[in-house]
DRENPA-3360 file (N, C-alpha, C; in nm, 2 decimals, always signed):
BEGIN
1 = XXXXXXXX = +0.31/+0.59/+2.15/+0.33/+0.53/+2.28/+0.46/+0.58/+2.33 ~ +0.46/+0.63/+2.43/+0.60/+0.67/+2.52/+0.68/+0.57/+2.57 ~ +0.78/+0.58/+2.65/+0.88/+0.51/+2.72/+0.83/+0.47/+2.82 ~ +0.76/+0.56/+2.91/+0.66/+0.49/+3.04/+0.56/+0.40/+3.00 ~ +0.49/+0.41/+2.86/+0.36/+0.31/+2.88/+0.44/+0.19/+2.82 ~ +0.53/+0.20/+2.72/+0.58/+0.11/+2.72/+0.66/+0.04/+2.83 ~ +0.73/+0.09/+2.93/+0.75/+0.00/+3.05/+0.62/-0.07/+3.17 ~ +0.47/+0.04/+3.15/+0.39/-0.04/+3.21/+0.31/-0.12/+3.13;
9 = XXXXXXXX = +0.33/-0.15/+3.01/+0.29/-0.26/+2.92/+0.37/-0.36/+2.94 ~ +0.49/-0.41/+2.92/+0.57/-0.48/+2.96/+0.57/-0.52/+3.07 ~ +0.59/-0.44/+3.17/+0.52/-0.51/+3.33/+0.40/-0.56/+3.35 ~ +0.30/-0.52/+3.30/+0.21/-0.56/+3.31/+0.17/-0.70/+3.24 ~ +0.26/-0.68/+3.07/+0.22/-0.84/+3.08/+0.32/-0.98/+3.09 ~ +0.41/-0.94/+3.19/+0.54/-1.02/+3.22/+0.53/-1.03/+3.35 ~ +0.46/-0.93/+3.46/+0.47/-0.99/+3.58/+0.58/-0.96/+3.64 ~ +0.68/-0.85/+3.57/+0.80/-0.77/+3.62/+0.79/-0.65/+3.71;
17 = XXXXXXXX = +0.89/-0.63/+3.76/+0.84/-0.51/+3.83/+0.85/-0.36/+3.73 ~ +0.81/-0.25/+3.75/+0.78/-0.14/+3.65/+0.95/-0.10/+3.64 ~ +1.02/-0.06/+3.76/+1.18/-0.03/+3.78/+1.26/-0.10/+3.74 ~ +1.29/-0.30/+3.73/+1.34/-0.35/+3.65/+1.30/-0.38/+3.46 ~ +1.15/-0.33/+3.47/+1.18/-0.34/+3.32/+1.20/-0.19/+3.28 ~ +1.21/-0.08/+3.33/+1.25/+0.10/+3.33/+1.39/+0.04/+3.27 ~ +1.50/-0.01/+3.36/+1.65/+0.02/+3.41/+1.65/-0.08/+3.23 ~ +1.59/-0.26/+3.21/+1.59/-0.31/+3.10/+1.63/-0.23/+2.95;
25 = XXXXXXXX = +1.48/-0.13/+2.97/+1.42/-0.07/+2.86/+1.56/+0.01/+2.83 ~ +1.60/+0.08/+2.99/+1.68/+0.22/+2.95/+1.86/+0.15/+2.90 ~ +1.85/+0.03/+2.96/+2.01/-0.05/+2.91/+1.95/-0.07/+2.75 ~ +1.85/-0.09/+2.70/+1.89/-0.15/+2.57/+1.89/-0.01/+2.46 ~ +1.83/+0.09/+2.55/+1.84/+0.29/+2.43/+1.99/+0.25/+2.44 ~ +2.07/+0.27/+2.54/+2.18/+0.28/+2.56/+2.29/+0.22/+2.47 ~ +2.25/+0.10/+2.48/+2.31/+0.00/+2.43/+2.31/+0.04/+2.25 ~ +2.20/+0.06/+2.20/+2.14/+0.08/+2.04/+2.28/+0.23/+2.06;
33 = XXXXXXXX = +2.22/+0.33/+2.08/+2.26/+0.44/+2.09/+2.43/+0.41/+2.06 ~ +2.50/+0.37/+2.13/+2.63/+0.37/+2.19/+2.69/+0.28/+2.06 ~ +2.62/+0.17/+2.04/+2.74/+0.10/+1.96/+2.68/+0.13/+1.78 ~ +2.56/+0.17/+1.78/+2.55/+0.27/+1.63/+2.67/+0.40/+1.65 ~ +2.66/+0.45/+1.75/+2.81/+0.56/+1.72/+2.93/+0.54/+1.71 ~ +2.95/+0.42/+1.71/+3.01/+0.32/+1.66/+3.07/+0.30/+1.53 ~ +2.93/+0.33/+1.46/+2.94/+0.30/+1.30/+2.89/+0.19/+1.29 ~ +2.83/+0.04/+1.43/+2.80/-0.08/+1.40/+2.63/-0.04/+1.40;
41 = XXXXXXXX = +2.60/-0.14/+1.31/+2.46/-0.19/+1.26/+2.42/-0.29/+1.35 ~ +2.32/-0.30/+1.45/+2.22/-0.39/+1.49/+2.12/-0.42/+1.44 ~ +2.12/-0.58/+1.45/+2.01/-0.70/+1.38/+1.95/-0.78/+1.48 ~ +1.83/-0.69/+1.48/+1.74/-0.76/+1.57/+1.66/-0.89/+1.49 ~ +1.66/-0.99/+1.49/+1.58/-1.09/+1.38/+1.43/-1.07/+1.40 ~ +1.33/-1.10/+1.31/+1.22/-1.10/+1.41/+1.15/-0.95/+1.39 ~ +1.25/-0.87/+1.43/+1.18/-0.70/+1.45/+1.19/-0.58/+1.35 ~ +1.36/-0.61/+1.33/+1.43/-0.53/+1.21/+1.59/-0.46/+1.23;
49 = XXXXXXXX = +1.64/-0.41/+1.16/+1.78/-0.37/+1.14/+1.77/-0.21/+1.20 ~ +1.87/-0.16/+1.31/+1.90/-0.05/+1.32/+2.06/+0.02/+1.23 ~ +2.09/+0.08/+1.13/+2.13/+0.12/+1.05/+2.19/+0.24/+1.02 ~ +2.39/+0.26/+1.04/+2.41/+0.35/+1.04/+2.45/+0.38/+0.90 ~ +2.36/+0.49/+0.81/+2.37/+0.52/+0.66/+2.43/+0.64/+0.67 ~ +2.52/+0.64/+0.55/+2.63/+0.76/+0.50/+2.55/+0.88/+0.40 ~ +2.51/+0.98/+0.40/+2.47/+1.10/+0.34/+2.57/+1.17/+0.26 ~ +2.58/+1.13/+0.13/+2.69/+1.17/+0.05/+2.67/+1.36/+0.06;
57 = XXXXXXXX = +2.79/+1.42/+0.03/+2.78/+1.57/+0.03/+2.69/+1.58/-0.11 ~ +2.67/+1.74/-0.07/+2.54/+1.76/-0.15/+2.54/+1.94/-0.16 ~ +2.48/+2.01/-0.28/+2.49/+2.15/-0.26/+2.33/+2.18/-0.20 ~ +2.29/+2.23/-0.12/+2.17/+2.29/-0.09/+2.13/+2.43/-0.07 ~ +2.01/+2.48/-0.08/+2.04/+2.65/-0.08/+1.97/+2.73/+0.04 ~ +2.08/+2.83/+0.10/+1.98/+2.88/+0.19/+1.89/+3.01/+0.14 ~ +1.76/+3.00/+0.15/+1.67/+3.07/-0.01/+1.67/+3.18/+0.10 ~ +1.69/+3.22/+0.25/+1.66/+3.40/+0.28/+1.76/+3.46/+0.23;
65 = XXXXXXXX = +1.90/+3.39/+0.21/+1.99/+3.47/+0.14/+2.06/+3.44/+0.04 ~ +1.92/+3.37/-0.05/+2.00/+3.31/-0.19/+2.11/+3.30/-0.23 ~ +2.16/+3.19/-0.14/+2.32/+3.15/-0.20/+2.30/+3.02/-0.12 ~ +2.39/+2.97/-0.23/+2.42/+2.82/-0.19/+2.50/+2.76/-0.12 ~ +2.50/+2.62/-0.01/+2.54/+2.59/+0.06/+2.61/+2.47/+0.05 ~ +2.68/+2.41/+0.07/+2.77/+2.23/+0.08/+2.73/+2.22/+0.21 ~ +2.65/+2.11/+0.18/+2.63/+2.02/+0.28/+2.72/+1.89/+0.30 ~ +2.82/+1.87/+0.39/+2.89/+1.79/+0.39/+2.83/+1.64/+0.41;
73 = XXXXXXXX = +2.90/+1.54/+0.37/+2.86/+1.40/+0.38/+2.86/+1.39/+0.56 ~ +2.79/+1.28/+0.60/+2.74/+1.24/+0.70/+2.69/+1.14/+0.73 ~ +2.69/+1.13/+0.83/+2.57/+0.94/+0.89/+2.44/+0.97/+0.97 ~ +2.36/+0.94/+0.93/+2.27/+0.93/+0.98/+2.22/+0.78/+1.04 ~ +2.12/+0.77/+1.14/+2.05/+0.61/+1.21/+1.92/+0.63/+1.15 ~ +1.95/+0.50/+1.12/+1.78/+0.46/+1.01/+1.72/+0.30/+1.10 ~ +1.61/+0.27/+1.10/+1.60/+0.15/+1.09/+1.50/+0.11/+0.98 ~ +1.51/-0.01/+0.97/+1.47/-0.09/+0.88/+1.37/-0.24/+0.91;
81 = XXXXXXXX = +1.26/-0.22/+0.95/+1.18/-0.29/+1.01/+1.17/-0.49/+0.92 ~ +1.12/-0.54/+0.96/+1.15/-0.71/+0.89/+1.04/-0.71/+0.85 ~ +1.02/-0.78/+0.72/+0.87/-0.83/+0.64/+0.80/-0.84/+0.73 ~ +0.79/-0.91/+0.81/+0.68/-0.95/+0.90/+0.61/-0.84/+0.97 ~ +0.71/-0.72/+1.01/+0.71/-0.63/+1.06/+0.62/-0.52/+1.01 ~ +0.67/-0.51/+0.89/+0.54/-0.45/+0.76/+0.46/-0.47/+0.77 ~ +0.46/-0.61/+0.70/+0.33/-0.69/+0.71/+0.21/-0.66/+0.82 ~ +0.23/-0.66/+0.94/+0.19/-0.65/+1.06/+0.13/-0.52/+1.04;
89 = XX = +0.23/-0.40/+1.01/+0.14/-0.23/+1.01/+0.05/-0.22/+0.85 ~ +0.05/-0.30/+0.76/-0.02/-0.26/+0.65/-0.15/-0.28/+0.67;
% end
């Protein structure tokens, strides 16, 4: 599902207009986006946890010119969906 069908799903079953729930949809990327680069973790209840996890350093190898590589530690965004949530896709 895209960003568009998801705004005309939403409109459609809320009775909004397609541009206020667009500008909605596009404040809450924003919003996620911005305060995970942050370093903060959002807790949606109900839906699930978006999650900024640390990637400890690591050696990896680059095999066209066989030799090895450090890969530095890092953060990555994970989320983490709620039992119910599971439950729901199993």
């Amino acid at each position: 599902m895209t960003k568009a069908e998801i705004v005309k799903e939403v409109s459609k079953s809320t009775g909004i207009e397609a541009t206020t729930v667009s500008a909605v949809v596009e404040g809450f990327m924003e919003t996620v986006k911005g305060t995970m680069a942050k370093g903060e973790n959002i807790y949606l209840r109900g839906f699930g946890t978006f999650e900024v996890k640390t990637r400890k350093a690591k050696t990896g190898r680059n095999i066209t010119k066989n030799t090895t590589v450090i890969i530095p530690e890092h953060k990555v965004p994970t989320f983490k969906p709620c039992p119910d949530f599971k439950n729901m896709v199993k």
